[in-house]
C-alpha positions in Angstrom: -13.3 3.3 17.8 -10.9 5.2 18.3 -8.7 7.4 15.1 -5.7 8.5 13.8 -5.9 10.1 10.6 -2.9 10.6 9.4 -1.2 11.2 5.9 2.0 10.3 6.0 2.1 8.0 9.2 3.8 8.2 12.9 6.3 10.7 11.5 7.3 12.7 14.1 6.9 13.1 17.8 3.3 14.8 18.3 1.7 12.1 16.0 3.5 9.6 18.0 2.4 11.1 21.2 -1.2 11.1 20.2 -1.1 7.3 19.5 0.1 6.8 22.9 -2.6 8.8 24.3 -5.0 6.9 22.5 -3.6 3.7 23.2 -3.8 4.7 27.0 -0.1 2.7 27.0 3.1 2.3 25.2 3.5 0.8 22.3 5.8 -1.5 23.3 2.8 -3.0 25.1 0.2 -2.9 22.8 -0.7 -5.7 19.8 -0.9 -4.4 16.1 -2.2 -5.8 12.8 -1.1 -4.2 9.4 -3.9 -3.9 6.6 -1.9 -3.2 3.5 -5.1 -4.1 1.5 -6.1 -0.4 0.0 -2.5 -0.7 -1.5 -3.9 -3.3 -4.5 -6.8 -1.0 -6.0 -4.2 1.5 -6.5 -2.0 1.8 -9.9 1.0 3.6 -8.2 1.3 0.5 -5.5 2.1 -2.8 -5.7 4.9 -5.3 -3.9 7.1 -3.3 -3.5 5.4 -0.4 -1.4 3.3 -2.6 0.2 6.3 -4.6 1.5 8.0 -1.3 2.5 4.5 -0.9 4.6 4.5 -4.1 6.0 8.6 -4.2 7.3 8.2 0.0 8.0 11.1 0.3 6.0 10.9 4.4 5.1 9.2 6.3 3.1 6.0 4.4 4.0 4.7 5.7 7.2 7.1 3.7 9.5 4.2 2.3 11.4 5.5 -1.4 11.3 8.8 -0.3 12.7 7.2 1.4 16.2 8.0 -0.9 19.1 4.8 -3.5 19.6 4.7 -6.0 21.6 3.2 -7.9 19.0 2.7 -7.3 15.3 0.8 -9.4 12.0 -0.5 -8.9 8.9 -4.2 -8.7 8.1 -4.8 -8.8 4.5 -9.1 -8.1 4.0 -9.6 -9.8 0.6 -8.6 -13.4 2.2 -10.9 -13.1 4.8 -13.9 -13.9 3.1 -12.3 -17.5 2.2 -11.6 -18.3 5.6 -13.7 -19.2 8.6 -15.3 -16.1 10.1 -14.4 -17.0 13.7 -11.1 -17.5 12.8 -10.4 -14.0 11.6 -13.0 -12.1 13.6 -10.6 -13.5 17.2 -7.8 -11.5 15.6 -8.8 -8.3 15.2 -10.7 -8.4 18.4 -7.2 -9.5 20.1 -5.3 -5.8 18.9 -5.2 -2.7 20.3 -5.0 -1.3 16.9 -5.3 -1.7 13.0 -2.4 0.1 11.0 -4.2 0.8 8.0 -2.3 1.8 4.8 -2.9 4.3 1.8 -3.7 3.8 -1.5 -6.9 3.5 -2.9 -9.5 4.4 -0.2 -12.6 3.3 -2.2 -10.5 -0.2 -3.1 -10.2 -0.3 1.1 -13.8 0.5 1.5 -15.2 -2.3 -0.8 -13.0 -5.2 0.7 -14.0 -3.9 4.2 -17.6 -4.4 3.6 -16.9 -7.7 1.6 -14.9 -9.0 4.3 -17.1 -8.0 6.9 -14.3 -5.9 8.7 -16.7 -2.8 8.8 -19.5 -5.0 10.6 -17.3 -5.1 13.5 -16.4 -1.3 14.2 -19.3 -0.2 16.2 -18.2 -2.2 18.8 -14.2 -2.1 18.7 -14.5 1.2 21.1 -10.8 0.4 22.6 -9.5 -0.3 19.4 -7.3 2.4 17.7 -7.7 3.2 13.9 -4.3 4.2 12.7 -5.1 4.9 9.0 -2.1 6.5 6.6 -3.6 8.7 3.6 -6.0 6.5 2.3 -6.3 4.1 5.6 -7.5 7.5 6.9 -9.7 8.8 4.0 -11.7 5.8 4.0 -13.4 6.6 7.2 -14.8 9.8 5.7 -17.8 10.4 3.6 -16.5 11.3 0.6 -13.0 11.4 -1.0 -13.6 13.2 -4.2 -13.2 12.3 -7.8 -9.7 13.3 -7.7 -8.4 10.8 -5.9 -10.1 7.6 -7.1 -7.8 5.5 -9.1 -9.7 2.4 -8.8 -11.5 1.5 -12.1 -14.4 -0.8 -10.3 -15.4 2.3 -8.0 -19.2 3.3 -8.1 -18.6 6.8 -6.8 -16.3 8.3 -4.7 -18.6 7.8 -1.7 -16.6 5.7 1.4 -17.7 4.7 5.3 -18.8 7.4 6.7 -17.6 6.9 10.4 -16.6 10.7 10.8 -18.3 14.1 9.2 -15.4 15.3 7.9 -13.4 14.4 4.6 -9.2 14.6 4.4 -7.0 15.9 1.5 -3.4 14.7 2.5 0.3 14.9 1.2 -0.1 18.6 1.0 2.6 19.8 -1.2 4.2 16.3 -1.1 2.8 15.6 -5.1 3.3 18.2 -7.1 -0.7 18.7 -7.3 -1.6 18.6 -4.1 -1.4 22.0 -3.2 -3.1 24.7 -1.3 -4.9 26.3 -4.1 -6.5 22.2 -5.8 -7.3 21.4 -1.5 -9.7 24.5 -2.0 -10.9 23.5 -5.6 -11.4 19.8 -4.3 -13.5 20.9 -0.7 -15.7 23.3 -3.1 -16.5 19.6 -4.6 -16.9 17.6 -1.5 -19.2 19.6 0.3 -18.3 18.9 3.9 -15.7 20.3 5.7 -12.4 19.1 5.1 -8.8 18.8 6.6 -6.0 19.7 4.4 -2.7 18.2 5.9 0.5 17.3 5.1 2.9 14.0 5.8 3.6 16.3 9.4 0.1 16.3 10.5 -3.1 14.0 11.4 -6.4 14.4 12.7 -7.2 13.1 16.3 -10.7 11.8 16.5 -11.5 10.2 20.3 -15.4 9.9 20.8 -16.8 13.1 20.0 -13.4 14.9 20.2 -12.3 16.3 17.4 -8.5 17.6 17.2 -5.7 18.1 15.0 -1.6 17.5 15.7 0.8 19.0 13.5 4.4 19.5 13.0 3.6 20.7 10.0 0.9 22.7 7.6 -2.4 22.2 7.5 -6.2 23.8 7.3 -9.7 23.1 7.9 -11.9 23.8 4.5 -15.2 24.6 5.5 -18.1 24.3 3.2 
């Protein structure tokens, strides 16, 4: 599989450009499914936002509002009461998942419920578009500080790359330079600090960073 990590979304050319690269074609031409799921596990979210994700409307990410040639809604914690074969044909048809913030270990649970995460070993075409938390839920770890969800065991999550992600740099007025080096002292891996301009590019083994913006690797 192939990722974007971003925290903010698509918000400015270079992120955009990295998509298309990925994609290997425009997106005009490519077929999209929106996961607003990690949205519900979160207390700050809730309609609202996760409409804003769904129609692209701004401040959230603007991913819905990119040119596809076809765009739907995947929602993870309805999959388990539907037919497996039904739901399994859809994501298989994309080219890529937009996968929204808020709660990344809320995001990790339902993807193991629903039996999403079963599927990305082999979904090497497919593009991972993940904003904040749709992004720090394929790392190992996202640190106490940012679980909200009561129900979470830890602050463990997938695991698909070796790095963990502290985003909205000086978006909040906590997430600053100085608590990014408090929180990677925690995490133990290395770790990306970016803001809403920047996003990690992951393509096989590649590991690269775009940024109109501020950020910094943390290393252990």
């Amino acid at each position: 599989m192939k990722l974007l990590l971003t925290s903010g979304g698509v918000r400015n050319a270079s992120i955009r450009r990295a998509l298309v690269d990925l994609l290997g074609k425009p997106t005009a031409d490519a077929t999209a499914l929106c996961i607003p799921t990690a949205q519900w596990g979160h207390p700050m979210c809730g309609p609202v936002s996760a409409r804003g994700f769904v129609s692209g409307l701004p401040p959230w990410g603007g991913l819905a509002s990119l040119e596809w040639r076809s765009l739907g809604l995947l929602e993870l914690t309805a999959l388990p009461t539907i037919e497996r074969e039904r739901w399994v044909s859809w994501v298989h048809d994309a080219d890529v998942l937009l996968v929204d913030g808020g709660d990344a270990t809320y995001l990790c649970h339902w993807m193991r419920e629903s039996g999403l995460v079963d599927l990305l070993p082999a979904m090497t075409d497919t593009v991972w578009v993940g904003v904040s938390a749709g992004s720090m839920v394929m790392t190992p770890r996202i640190g106490a500080d940012f679980v909200s969800w009561p129900s979470a065991p830890d602050d463990r999550t997938l695991g698909v790359v070796d790095f963990s992600i502290f985003p909205h740099l000086d978006v909040f007025p906590d997430n600053t330079m100085d608590e990014a080096e408090r929180w990677a002292g925690e995490i133990g891996v290395p770790a990306y600090v970016l803001d809403d301009q920047s996003a990690v590019v992951v393509n096989d083994d590649h590991v690269d960073v775009v940024s109109e913006g501020r950020w910094r690797l943390l290393l252990p």
